[in-house]
C-alpha positions, 0 to 999 in steps of 0.5 A, a space after each residue: 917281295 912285299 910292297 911298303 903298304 904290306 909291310 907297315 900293316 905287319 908291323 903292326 900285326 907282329 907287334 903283338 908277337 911275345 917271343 922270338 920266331 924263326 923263319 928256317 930255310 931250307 933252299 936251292 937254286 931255284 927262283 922259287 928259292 929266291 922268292 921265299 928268301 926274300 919273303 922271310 928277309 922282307 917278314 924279318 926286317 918289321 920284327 925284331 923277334 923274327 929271325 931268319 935262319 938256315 935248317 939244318 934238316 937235310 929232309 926237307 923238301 927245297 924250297 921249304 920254310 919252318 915257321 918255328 915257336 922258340 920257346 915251345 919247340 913246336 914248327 909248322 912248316 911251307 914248302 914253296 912260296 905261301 903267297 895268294 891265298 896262303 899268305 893269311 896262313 903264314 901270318 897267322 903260323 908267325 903270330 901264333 908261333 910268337 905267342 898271339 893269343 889263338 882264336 880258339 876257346 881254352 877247352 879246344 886249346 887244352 884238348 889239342 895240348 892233350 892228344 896222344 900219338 904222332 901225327 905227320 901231317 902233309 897238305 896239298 894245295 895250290 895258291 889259287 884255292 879259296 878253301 885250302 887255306 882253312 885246313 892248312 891254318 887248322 893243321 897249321 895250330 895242331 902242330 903249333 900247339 903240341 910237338 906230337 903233331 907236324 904239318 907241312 903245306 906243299 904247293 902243288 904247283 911247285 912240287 909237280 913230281 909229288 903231286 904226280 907221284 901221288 896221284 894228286 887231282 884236287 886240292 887240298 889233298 891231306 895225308 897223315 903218316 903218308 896215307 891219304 887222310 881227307 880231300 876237300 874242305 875238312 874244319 879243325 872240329 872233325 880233323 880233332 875228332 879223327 885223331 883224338 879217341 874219344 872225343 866224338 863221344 864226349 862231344 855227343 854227351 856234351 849236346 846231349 846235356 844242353 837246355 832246348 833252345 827258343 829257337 834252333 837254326 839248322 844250317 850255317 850260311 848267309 840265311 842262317 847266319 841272319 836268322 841266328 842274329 834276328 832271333 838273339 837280338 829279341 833276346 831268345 836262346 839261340 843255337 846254330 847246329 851246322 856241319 860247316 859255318 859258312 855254308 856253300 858261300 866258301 866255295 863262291 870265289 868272286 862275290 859283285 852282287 852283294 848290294 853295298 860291297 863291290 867285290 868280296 870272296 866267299 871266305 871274307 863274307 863268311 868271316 865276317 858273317 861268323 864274326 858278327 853271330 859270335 857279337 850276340 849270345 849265339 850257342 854254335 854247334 858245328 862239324 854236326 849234320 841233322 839226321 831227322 826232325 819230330 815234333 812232341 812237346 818241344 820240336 827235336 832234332 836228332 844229329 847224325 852222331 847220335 845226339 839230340 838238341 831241342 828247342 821250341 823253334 826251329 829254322 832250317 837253313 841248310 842251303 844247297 850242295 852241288 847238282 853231280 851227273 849221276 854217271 857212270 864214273 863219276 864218284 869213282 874218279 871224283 877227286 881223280 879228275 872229276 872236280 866241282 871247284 875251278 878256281 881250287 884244282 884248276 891249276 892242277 891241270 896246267 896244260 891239259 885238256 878238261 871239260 865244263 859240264 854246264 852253261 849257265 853263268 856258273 860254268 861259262 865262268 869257269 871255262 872262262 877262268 880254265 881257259 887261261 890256265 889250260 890247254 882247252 877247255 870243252 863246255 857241254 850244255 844239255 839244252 839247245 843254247 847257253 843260259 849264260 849272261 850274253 857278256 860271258 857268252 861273248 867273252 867265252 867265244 872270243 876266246 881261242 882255247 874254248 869249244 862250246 858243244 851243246 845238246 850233249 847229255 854226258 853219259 860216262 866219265 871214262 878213266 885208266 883206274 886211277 884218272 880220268 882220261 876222257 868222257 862219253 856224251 850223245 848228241 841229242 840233235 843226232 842220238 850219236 854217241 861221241 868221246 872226248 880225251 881229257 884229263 879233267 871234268 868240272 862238273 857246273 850243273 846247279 844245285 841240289 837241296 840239303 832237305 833229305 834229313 826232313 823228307 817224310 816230316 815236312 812238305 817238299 817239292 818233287 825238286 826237294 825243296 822245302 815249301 814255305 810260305 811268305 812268313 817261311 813257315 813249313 807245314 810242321 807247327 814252329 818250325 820255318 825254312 829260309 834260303 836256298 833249301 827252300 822254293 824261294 825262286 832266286 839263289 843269292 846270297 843277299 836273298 837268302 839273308 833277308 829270308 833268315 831274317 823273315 823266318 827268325 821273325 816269324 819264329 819270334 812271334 810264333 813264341 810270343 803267341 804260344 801258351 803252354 794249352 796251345 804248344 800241347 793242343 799243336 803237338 797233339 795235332 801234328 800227332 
């Protein structure tokens, strides 16, 4: 099952192991069943505190594997065989379960230990999903960590019946007590803040308490993480306030143009991103969104749960989201249907028919990627013509399953009440009003600023862009913007990240030059 290269790298990693881990099986005759024998045969032969043993559950879904801590009596469980992207979550449920010091500071570890209640959690996924394995490894810790709490990881692909039965159409899907808790990307902070009463509160007083900053990034993506590192390197205090670290790059799957790196993920550029702000004394505030910005003696920033963090800077490097259709339908199949991740619930929809919205690289790209999974994929562009790469037009017409329709402006998602089943668009060379019966929509249209939280306070463009000029200066007095929030014209990551560090420059020597008369005179002008 794991080739030798594989294996030799385990053993190193569970030489850390303390105590004995069990690997219980519950199987079938399935191959399937065959495959995670073999991974928990192949996981037991590099440890000798791995041992593989039979469950004796007769609840547990065939082919499943519990991933067992002996001494504290807590498990996390695989149901199907967690390969592909899922891989790094077993192994991390092994080392944790042996007794591997957890990632997480003693105050996030005690107040997991703390929490009340019983918990059954269950996660959807598929193995292809880029951003499934962050909540499984969340869920995965909870329940590692306190016998209240249970988790189950379900592959999607191998438990179609479920998936069915549950109207499952995006990963991951998370269901807590058997009612649906969270789709999507959700962090370990909010999932906490969900279950465990109180803790949003405490979490606001605890913000609230903190010293102002000399410079604030607003914002945890590539521009963020480069303005964070530039200002804590000049020795200035520094925080990050953002609802995510990482940003949109965790949803960007094949990275080639980052200069110096050939091939990269999102997730493994944002690991490595986190990893190097978190060398440098960096104060990170995450699982929190901004609500507002002022400007009175110091420059504040108001969070939508009611807390407030200052600071004599700021940066605002809140990047972009993805552009919806704004149609009928839309938001009420999203999730059903509608989907904004190919390569996370594409295999969903093995063997169907689906649609692209868009054809630029984006979507071109995923109507490449569907196409070898289902049955046909139809791509709509407004425009005349494909703004795609030539080498990804030829690639996408040379396929068979790949229709490509374009002056089609998408008009209505059209569903059954719980999927979709189709969608409307007119033909603008015709103004005729055509269907299409599918049962998927990816939505590949561009992006949309995060800036809504600074309209009215700061300069934006009609596109909601923050305007800036070369030094990333806003037109509010220390406070400057970077990346894809702003009107720098191309939306790359290595862009971006210059960006940051132009603006965190820029905030250094706008603090240098401050006087406590010439921060008041400012302040009275922005009045």
């Amino acid at each position: 099952m794991l080739d030798n290269n594989i294996k030799q790298q385990l053993t190193s990693h569970f030489a850390g192991l303390k105590h004995k881990v069990e690997l219980q099986l519950s199987l079938d005759d399935s191959n399937k069943a065959k495959e995670l024998k073999g991974l928990a045969d192949d996981l037991a032969s590099v440890s000798a505190n791995i041992e593989v043993t039979d469950s004796t559950n007769p609840a547990d879904r065939k082919p499943m594997m519990w991933v067992k801590d002996t001494v504290n009596q807590t498990q996390a469980g695989f149901a199907g065989v967690p390969m592909g992207h899922e891989f790094t979550s077993l192994i991390l449920a092994v080392l944790q379960a042996g007794g591997h010091p957890v990632k997480q500071s003693a105050e996030v570890i005690e107040q997991i230990k703390n929490i009340k209640g019983e918990f059954k959690f269950e996660s959807y996924i598929s193995l292809s999903c880029q951003n499934c394995p962050e909540v499984v490894q969340a869920l995965n810790l909870l329940a590692l960590l306190n016998p209240n709490i249970s988790h189950v990881m379900i592959d999607g692909g191998v438990f179609g019946d479920e998936v069915k039965e549950r109207n499952i159409m995006a990963v991951p899907s998370v269901y807590l007590n058997g009612e649906s808790f969270a789709q999507g990307r959700i962090a370990l902070g909010e999932i906490i803040k969900r279950i465990d009463s109180g803790a949003a509160e405490k979490e606001v007083e605890k913000i609230n308490q903190k010293a102002p900053y000399d410079v604030l990034v607003v914002g945890g993506g590539p521009s963020g993480a480069a303005a964070a590192i530039y200002a804590a390197r000049k020795g200035l205090r520094t925080g990050i306030v953002a609802e995510r670290f990482g940003g949109q790059v965790m949803d960007t799957v094949g990275i080639e143009n980052f200069i110096s790196v050939k091939k990269t993920e999102g997730p493994k550029l944002v690991a490595g991103l986190e990893e190097h702000v978190k060398d440098y004394d960096v104060d990170i505030i995450q699982q929190q969104r901004a609500s507002s910005i002022s400007r009175n003696e110091l420059v504040e920033v108001a969070l939508e749960s009611g807390a407030q963090v200052s600071s004599k800077s700021v940066i605002i490097a809140t990047g972009a989201r993805w552009r919806k259709m704004n149609v009928p339908g839309e938001v009420e199949y999203s999730g059903k249907g509608v989907a904004y991740c190919p390569h996370c619930d594409g295999p969903l929809f093995k063997g169907k028919k689906v649609a692209v919205i868009g054809g630029g690289n984006s979507g071109i790209e995923a109507a490449i990627d569907l196409a070898g999974i289902v049955e046909h994929v139809t791509v709509l562009e407004f425009d005349t013509k494909l703004r795609a790469d030539e080498v990804l037009q030829n690639k996408a017409r040379s396929m068979g399953n790949i229709d490509i329709i374009t002056q089609a402006m998408t008009t209505e998602v059209i569903g059954d009440g719980s999927k979709v089943t189709g969608l409307t668009y007119t033909d603008r060379a015709t103004d005729e009003s055509k269907s299409i019966e599918l049962a998927g929509i990816f939505v590949q249209i561009g992006l949309v600023p995060n800036s809504e939280f600074i309209d009215g306070d700061i300069d934006l463009t009609n596109r909601g862009e923050v305007i800036i000029n070369e030094k990333g200066e806003t037109s509010m007095p220390g406070v400057f913007a970077a990346g894809d929030v702003t009107t720098v014209p191309y939306k790359q990551i290595i862009i971006a990240m210059g960006a940051g560090a132009t603006a965190s420059l820029s905030a250094f020597d706008y603090l240098i030059r401050q006087t406590p008369a010439d921060t008041k005179s400012k302040t009275d002008k922005a009045a």
